[in-house]
C-alpha positions, 0 to 999 in steps of 0.5 A: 695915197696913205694907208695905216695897217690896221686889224678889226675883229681880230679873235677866234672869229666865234664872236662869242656864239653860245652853243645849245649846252651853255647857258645864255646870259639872258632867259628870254622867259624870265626877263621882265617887260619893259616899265609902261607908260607912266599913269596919271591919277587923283586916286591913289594907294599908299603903302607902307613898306617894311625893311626889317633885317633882308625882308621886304613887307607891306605894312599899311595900305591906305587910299587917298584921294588928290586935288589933281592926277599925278603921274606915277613916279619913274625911278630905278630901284631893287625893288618894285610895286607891279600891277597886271592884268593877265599878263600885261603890265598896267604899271610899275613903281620902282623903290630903293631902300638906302644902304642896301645891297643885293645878297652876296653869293660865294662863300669868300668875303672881299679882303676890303669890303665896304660895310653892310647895312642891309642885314641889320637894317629895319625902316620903312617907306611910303609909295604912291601907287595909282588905283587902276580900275583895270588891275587884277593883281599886284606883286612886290618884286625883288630884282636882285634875288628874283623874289615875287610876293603876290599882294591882295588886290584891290588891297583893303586900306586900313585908314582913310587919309586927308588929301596931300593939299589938305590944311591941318587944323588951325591950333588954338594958343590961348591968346585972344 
């Protein structure tokens, strides 16, 4: 018989317990549910988002309609488009702006810090999101700095778009 001598959970043996004074590293009320199902749907809103110098905006909402249902994009993303009813999320579309980083807290700067875009950063971004009947209300969410900005629903669209398939107009060159 062989035996190797070996010591498992060695410590102070409090497998790091939380009394009732500390704070727990995750809020069971402020965690967010988990992303639904994705939704498959011809009838779409397009927005329009604005960067501008740290702040997240809804410029432009306009709805369009596709040949055929396509499902919601999954990604991960700071930031995020949620439509609920009451308290059930119906869908989220998670976005990212490039470059940007989440807001740095303390008031040292790391000796090497990488450059920071997001301060000075202005652009925008289009997002599909389905036109659920079902929805009450809709919220853009900043994950990183826990902002929520309440969006009207159903949002009024500015201007109506052609469908995604549609065929420009033929251009006329002069030659017969």
């Amino acid at each position: 018989m062989l035996v190797f001598p070996a010591n498992f959970a060695e410590g102070d043996n409090d497998a790091g317990a939380v009394t009732a004074d500390e704070p727990t590293a995750v809020d069971g009320g402020t965690r967010s549910p988990p992303d639904p199902p994705a939704v498959s749907a011809s009838r779409q809103w397009e927005y329009e988002v604005m960067y501008d110098h740290g702040e997240v905006r809804i410029t432009d909402v306009r709805s369009i309609e596709l040949d055929e249902p396509v499902l919601s994009a999954r990604r991960m993303g700071r930031f995020a488009i949620e439509l609920w009813i009451g308290s059930e999320l119906l869908e989220r579309v998670r976005f990212e702006i490039p470059l940007v980083e989440p807001p740095r807290t303390g008031k040292k700067r790391p000796l090497h810090e990488p450059p920071q875009f997001g301060p000075g950063l202005s652009m925008t971004k289009r997002l599909r999101i389905p036109q659920l009947e079902r929805a009450t209300n809709a919220r853009l969410i900043d994950r990183a700095t826990g902002k929520t900005t309440r969006l009207p629903w159903p949002p009024q669209p500015s201007t109506a778009k052609p469908s995604s398939t549609a065929k420009p107009a033929s251009t006329d060159s002069g030659k017969p």
